[in-house]
KOLKOL-869675 format. One record per residue (C-alpha): residue in three letters; z, x, y. Coordinates in steps of 0.05 Angstrom, whole numbers, padded with zeros to 5 digits, always signed. Layout:
BEGIN
ALAZXY...
//
This chain:
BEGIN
UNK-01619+00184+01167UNK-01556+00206+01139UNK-01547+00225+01068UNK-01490+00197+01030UNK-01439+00242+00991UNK-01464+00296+00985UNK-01419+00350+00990UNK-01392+00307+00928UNK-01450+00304+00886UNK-01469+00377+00901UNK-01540+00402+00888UNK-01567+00347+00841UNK-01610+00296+00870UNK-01602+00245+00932UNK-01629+00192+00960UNK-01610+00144+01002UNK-01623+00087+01051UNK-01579+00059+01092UNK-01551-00014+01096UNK-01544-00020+01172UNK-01579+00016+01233UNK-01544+00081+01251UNK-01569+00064+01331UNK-01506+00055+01374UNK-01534-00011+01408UNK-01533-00038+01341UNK-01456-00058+01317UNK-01439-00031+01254UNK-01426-00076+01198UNK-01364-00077+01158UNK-01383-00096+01084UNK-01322-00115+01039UNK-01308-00089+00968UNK-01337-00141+00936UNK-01402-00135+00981UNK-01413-00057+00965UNK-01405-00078+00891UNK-01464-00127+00895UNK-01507-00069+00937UNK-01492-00021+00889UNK-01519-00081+00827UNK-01570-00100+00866UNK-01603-00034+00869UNK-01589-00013+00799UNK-01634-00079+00770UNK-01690-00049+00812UNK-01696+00002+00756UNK-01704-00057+00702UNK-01772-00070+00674UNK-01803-00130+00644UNK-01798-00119+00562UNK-01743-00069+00570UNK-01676-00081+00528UNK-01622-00077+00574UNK-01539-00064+00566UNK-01513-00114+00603UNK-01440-00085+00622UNK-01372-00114+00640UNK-01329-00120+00708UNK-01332-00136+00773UNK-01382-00104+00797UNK-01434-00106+00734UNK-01421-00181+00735UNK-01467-00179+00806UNK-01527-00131+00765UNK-01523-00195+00707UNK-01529-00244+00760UNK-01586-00209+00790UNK-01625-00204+00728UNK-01615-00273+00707UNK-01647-00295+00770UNK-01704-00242+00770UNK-01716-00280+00694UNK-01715-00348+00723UNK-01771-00333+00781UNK-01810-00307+00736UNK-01806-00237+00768UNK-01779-00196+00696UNK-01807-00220+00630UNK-01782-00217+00560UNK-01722-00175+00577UNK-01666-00174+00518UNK-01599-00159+00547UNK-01538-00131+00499UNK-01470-00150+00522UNK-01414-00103+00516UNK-01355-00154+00519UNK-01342-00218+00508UNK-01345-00239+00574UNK-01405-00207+00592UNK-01433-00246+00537UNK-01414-00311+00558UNK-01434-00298+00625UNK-01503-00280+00602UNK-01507-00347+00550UNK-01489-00394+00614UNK-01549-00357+00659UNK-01595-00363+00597UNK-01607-00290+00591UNK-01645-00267+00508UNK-01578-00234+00478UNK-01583-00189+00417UNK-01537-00137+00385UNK-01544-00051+00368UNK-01559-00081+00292UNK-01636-00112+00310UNK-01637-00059+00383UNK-01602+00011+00356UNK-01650+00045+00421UNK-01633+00011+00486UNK-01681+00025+00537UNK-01625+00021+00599UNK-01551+00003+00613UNK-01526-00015+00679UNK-01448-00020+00681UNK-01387-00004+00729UNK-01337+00061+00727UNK-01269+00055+00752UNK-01279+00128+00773UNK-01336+00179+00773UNK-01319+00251+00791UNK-01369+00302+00813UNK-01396+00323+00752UNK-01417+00250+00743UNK-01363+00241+00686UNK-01327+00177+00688UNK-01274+00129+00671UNK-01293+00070+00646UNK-01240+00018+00611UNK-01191-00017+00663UNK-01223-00075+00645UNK-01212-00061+00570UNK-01280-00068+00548UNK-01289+00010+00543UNK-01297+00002+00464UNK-01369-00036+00464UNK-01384-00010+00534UNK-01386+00062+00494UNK-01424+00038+00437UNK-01481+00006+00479UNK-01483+00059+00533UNK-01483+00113+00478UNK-01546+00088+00451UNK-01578+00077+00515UNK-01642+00126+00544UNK-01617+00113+00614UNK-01554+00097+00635UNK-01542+00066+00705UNK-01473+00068+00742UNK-01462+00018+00798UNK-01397+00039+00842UNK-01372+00030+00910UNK-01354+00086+00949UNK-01267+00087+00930UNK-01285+00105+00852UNK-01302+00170+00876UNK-01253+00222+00850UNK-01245+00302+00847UNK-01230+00301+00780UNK-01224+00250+00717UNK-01154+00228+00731UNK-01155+00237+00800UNK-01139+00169+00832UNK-01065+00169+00798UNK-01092+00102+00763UNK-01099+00085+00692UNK-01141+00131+00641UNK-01150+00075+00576UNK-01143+00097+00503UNK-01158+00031+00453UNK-01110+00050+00395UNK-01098+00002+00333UNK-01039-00036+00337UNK-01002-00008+00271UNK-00937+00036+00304UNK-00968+00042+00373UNK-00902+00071+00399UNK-00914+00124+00348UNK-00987+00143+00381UNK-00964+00130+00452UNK-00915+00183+00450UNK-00966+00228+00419UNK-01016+00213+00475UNK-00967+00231+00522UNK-00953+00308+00490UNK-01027+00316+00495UNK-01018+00329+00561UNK-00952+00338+00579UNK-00968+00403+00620UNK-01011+00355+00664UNK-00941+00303+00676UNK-00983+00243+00633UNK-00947+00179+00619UNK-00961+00129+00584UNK-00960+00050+00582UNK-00974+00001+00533UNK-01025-00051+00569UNK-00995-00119+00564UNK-01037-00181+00574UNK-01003-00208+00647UNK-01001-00137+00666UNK-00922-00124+00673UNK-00870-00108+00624UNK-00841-00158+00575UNK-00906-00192+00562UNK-00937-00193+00495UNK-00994-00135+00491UNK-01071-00144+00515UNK-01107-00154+00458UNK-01181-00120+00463UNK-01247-00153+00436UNK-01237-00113+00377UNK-01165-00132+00363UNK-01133-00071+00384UNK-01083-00050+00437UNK-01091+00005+00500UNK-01044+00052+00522UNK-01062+00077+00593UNK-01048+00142+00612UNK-01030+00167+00680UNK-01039+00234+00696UNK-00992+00276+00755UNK-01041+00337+00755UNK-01119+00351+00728UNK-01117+00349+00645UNK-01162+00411+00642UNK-01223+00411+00599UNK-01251+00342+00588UNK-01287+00352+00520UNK-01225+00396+00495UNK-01193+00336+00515UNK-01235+00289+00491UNK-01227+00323+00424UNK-01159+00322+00427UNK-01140+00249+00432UNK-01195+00224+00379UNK-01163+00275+00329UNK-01110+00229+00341UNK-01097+00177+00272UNK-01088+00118+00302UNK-01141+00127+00361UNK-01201+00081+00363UNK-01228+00110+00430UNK-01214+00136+00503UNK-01244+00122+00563UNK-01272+00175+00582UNK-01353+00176+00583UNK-01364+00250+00582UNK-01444+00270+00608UNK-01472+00199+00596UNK-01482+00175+00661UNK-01555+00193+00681UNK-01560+00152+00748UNK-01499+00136+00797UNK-01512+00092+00850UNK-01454+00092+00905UNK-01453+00037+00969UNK-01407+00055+01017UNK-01397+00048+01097UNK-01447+00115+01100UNK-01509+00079+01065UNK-01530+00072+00989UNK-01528+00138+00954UNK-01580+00142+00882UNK-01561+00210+00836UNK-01592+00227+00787UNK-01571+00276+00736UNK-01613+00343+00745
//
């Protein structure tokens, strides 16, 4: 049986079962993106109990773990689970599948979250956001005993940053330009730019508005920031800055499908 990153994951905790036979009479088979998304769901809601209050998180691939639960409540196989959304969408998908929603006002103690990352890096940091739901997504994870991530195996990166893609800061809308351009000397040793998010995506578009009313400015990063809590610190000093999306040392559980298996870390 082969064991699933982990020259990535280093010394903390592996295991892992694999989704097709390794025998060479047996062809292998190809899963697509979408499919290793709904592995990776599908074994995260194997950690939910009956009477637990769960964070129900937003994306792609936490839409699958909502599904799942939804129709673990309907057969009668979980019981009296309360789910709390972290977007808007989340929350409408979870009212149309009849899952019990509540809020962090009536549950401040969640007893697990299982959400996406748009990339986890070896420490088990991630970046969470692309989606622009990384606001409530903090909030609810932050308050959460356990917190499950559900990737596929291309959100793997060697460091926070690392996949040249966007890192999310929600800012208030009030001179964004202003706070953009002080984003951007945060770390202009490390070549960041950054790009107000608009809401088709391109330029000349009016901006994407978050749940919250706010904008984002993604940053892109040429080389490794350095110090993720320094930099952490740095940004929230920022007036102006809401929140980043960066979730530094809250992940507790990863769960990673790929074409070598389904890999389960926990953090040591």
């Amino acid at each position: 049986m082969a064991v699933a990153y982990p020259q990535f994951f280093g010394t903390k905790k592996v295991d892992t079962s694999l989704m097709v036979s390794s025998s060479s009479s047996v062809s292998p088979v190809i899963l697509s993106q979408d499919e290793l998304k709904k592995v990776a769901a599908y074994k995260a809601v194997e950690f939910v109990e009956s009477g637990m209050v769960v964070g129900l998180g937003t994306g792609s691939t936490a839409k699958h773990a909502v599904d799942k639960i939804a129709e673990l409540l309907h057969s009668g196989k979980l019981k009296n689970i309360v789910g709390i959304p972290t977007s808007k969408i989340t929350h409408e998908q979870a009212v149309s599948l009849r899952i019990p929603l509540s809020d962090l006002n009536k549950h401040p103690i969640v007893d697990l979250a299982i959400d996406g990352a748009d990339e986890v890096d070896p420490q088990m940091n991630l970046v969470k956001g692309r989606g622009g739901s990384l606001l409530r997504e903090k909030m609810v994870e932050a308050a959460t005993k356990k917190f499950i991530v559900i990737v596929d195996e291309s959100k793997l990166v060697n460091y926070i940053g690392g996949s040249g893609l966007a890192m999310p800061v929600e800012i208030v809308p009030f001179c964004w330009e202003f706070t953009l351009k002080r984003l951007e000397m945060l770390f202009i040793e490390a070549g960041c730019v950054g790009k107000l998010r608009t809401a088709g995506g391109s330029g000349g578009e009016e901006p994407y508005v978050t749940d919250n009313g706010n904008y984002i400015i993604d940053l892109y990063f040429k080389k490794d920031m350095g110090d993720l809590k320094d930099a952490s610190d740095a940004i929230l000093r920022l007036a102006g800055v809401v929140e980043h999306g960066m979730f530094i040392d809250m992940a507790t559980t990863v769960i990673v499908a790929g074409k070598l298996g389904v890999s389960v870390t926990n953090k040591l």
